[in-house]
N, C-alpha and C positions, 0 to 999 in steps of 0.2 A: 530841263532834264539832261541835255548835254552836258551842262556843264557841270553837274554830278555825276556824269556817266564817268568822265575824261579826268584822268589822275597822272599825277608824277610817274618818274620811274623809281623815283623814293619811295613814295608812297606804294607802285609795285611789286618792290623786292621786300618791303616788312609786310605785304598782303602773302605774297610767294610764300616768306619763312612762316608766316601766322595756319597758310594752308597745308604747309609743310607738314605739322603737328595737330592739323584737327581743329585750329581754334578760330579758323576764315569764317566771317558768316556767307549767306547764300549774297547779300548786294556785295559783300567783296567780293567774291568771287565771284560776281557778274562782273565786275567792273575790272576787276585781274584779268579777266578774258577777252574784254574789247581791248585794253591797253596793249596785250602779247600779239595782238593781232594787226596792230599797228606798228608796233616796236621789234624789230629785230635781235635787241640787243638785251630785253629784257625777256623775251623769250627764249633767247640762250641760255641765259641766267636760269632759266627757270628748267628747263630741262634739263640743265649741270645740277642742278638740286635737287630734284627727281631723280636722276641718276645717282646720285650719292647717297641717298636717300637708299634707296634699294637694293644698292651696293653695300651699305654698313648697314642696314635694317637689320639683319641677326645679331648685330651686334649693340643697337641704340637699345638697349631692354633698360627699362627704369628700373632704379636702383630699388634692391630689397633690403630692409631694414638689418635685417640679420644678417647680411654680406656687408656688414661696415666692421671696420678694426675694432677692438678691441681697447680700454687705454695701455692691460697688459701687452696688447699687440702689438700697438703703438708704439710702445717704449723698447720694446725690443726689436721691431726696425729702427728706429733711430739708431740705436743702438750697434746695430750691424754697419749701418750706411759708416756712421763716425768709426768702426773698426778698419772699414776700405778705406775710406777718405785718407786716413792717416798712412798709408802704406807709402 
């Protein structure tokens, strides 16, 4: 059982990002939380990503379908960028 408890710090910081987003199951995040408890450096990590995390959380909204360009959109940004660019 130990040696399924006890993971990488590899293996901790893709459990971190996976918990990050909701998609850790409950043995990863058991096992996320013995590793941060032993590791200093991966519990930094991890609470630098919890902070940012909640820090741009107003701003992480997943994307809604009807806030995407347009291709008339589209083209008329380009459009404009290639008007600056040239200057």
């Amino acid at each position: 059982m130990r040696k399924k408890l006890m993971i990488s710090c590899d293996e901790a910081t893709a459990i971190c990002d996976k918990n990050q987003y909701g998609e850790a199951s409950k043995w990863d995040k058991l096992r996320l939380s013995f590793h941060l408890l032993l590791c200093k450096h991966c519990k930094s990590y991890s609470n630098q990503n919890n902070f940012i995390t909640k820090l741009l959380g107003n701003y992480l909204k997943p994307c809604d379908s009807s806030k995407h360009l347009t291709i008339d959109e589209k083209n008329e940004l380009n459009e404009k960028v290639k008007d600056n660019t040239s200057l």
